[in-house]
Each structure stands twice: as C-alpha cells, then as structure tokens.
N, C-alpha and C positions, 0 to 999 in steps of 0.2 A: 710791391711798388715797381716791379721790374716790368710786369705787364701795365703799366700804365702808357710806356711810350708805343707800346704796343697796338692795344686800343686806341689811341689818338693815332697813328700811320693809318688804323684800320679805318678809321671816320673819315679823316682827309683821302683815302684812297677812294673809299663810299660813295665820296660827296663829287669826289675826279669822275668818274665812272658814272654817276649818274649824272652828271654835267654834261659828260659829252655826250650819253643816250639822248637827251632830251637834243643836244644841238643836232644830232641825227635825226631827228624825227621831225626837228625843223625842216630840214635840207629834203626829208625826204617829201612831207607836206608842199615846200615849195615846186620842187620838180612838177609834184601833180596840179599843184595849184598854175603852173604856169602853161602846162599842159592843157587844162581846160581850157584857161583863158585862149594859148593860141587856136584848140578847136575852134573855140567861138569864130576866128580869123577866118579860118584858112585847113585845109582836108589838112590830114594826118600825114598823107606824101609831101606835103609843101613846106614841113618844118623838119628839121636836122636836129640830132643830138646833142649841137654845139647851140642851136637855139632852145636849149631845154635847160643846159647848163648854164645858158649868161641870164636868163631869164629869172633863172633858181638863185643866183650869183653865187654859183660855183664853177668849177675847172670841169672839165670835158670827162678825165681821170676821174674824180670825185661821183661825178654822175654813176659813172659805169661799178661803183660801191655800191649804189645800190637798185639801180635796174641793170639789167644787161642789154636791152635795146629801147625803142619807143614802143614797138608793139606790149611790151612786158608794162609798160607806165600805161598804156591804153587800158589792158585787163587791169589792172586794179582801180585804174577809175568806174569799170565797170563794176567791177566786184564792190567796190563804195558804193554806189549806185543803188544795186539788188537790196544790199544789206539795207542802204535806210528805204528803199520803200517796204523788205518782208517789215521793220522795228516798225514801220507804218500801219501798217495792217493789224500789227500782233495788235499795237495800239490799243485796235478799236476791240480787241477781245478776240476770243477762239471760236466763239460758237455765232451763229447766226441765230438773231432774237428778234421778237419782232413784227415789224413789216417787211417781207423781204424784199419788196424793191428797194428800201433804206439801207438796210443791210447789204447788198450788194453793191447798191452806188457807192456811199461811203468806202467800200475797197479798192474799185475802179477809181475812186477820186483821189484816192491814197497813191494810190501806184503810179495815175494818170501827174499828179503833184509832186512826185519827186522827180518823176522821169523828167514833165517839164520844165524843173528849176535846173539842172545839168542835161537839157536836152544835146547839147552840142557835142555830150557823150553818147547819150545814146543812139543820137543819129551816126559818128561815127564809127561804133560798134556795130550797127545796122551794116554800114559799106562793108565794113573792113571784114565780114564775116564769108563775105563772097568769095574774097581771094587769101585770106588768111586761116589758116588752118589750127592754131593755138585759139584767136577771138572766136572759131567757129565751134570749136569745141566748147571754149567756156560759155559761150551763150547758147548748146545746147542743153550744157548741164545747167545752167541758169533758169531755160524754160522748162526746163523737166522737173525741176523745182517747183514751180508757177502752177505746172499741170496737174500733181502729183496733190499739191493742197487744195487747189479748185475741186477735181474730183472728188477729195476725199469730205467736202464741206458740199460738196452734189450729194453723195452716197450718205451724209447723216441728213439731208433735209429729204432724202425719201424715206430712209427707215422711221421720222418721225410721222408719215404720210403728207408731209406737204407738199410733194412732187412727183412727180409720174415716173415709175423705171419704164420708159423707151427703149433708149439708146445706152449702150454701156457709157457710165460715169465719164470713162476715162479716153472714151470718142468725141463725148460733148465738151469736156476739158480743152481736150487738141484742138478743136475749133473753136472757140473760144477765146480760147488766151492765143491763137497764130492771126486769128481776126481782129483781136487789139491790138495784136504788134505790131500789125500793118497798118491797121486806122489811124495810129498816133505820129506811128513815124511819118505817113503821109501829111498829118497835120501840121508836126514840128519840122519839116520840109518845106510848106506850104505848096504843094505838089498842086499840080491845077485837079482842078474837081474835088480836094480835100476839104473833109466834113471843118468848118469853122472851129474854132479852138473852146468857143464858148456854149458851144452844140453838143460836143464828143462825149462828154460825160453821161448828158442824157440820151445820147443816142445809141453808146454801147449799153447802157442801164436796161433800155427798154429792150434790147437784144436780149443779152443776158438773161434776164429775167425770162424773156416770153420763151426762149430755148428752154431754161431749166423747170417751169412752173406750168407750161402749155400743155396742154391735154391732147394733142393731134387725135388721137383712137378714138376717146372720147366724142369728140365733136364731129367725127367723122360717122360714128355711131347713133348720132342723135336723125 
C-alpha cells in the first residue's frame, strides 16, 4: 500500500511532463508557422525575433528556448520541407516501373508539389544561401541527397538496359537536379522569362527523360 501514493505522484508527474512537452511543441510549431506566414510577407531581413515571438504569442525569452536565432527557424522549415517531399516520392515506391516518362514525372511532380505549397521557403532558402553560411551548408547536404538517389535510380534503369551509360550517373544527377532548382525557383519568383507554373512539370519531364533514356551514340551512328 505504501507504493500506492507513489505511483499516483508517478502519473500526475507523467501527465505534468507530457503536458508541457506537448505545450512545447505548440510554441514551437507556432514560431515556424508564423515564420512562414511572415516569408510569405516579406524577405527574412525585414522581420525581427520579437516579430517571431508576438506572432507565436510568446516572450522574446521563450523564443530563444528553442531556436537560437531566425536563421536556425529558417533551416528547419527547410529541413520540414526536404522531408515531406523525399515521404513524397518514397510514396510513389522505390523502384521505377513502368513507362518511364510516368515514372519520373510523378517524382518531379512530388517534389515540384511540396516545394510549391511552402514555396516562400523555398525561395527564401534560395537567397539566404548566397550570404549565409549555415542555410548554405544545409542545402548542400540537402542536394546531395537529391543527387545521390537520382543517380542511384539512373544506375538501376541502365543495369536493367533501359538506358544508355554515356555520362557518369552521378554527372547527369548534378545536372539535373541544379536545373530544377533553378527552373522552379525562377517559376515560384515569377522571374521574367520563367517557364509558367502549369508548363514546368512537363517541361522538366521531357528533359529528364530525353537526358536519361536518349541514345546520343546511337543516333549519331545511324
């Protein structure tokens, strides 16, 4: 009987403790949620950490629990970002099946669809990469991510013969995936001369594709 009051302190401490995790996970969800919202406004220079905090409706103090600056709440909206377009892609399955113009649109259109539901991230990870040295890093490690599974989904549709080894895998990768990055973000800009938003899919589609599946030797040879 003695450990009775025991176990009940142990529950209500339980229940204290995961009461306020969860109220942390609010506060912290708000920070980024208000973060978005102001990219949408306004570049990332133009808001202050005391507009990160009244926004989140917390204290200035409270913020700094749990980012240390705005750049640090920038990368993790990125890193949110990345994650739901790879859970996008995993989606549609590992292997390429198929028709493969289907099968590569379908990823393009995954990655092209998250990027543009939180475009106002990705565009400001785009700037901020220039002059910032933390976002520069993590959006290399981000593409080198990108590249690394591209390639490795080039290098299984040759070993099955459905594509020509030309070019090392991991060269047509790098072009590829640095050619969308700039296609989109010129789109989600609306940069003058940027391919239309309702184009981009099948415009990088038909890239993709005729790089990885073209014959250049071949036809050259005929």
């Amino acid at each position: 009987m003695r450990d009775l009051p025991t176990r009940t302190e142990y529950v209500h401490t339980s229940r204290r403790r995961r009461s306020s995790r969860l109220a942390g996970d609010d506060r912290e969800r708000a920070i980024l949620a208000t973060a978005e919202r102001l990219l949408e406004e306004r570049p990332l220079a133009d808001f202050s950490v005391d507009d990160l905090a009244k926004g989140a409706g917390i204290s200035r103090p409270t913020f700094y629990f749990y980012f240390p600056s705005k750049n640090a709440v920038l990368l993790s909206l990125l890193d949110q970002v990345n994650t739901r377009a790879h859970a996008a892609i995993a989606a549609l399955g590992g292997k390429l099946s198929g028709d493969p113009t289907t099968a590569w649109r379908a990823r393009i259109e995954a990655f092209f669809e998250v990027s543009g539901s939180h475009r106002a991230v990705a565009v400001a990870g785009a700037a901020a990469k220039a002059t910032n040295p933390e976002v520069r890093q993590l959006w290399s490690t981000l593409m080198h991510r990108w590249i690394s599974s591209t390639a490795a989904a080039i290098r299984a549709e040759r070993r099955r013969g459905a594509a020509p080894d030309i070019v090392p895998a991991e060269d047509l990768s790098v072009a590829l995936n640095m050619l969308s990055e700039r296609v989109m973000a010129a789109t989600f800009t609306a940069e003058e001369r940027a391919i239309p938003e309702d184009r981009v899919i099948d415009t990088l589609a038909h890239i993709w594709v005729a790089s990885i599946y073209y014959d250049v030797e071949a036809l050259t040879a005929t």
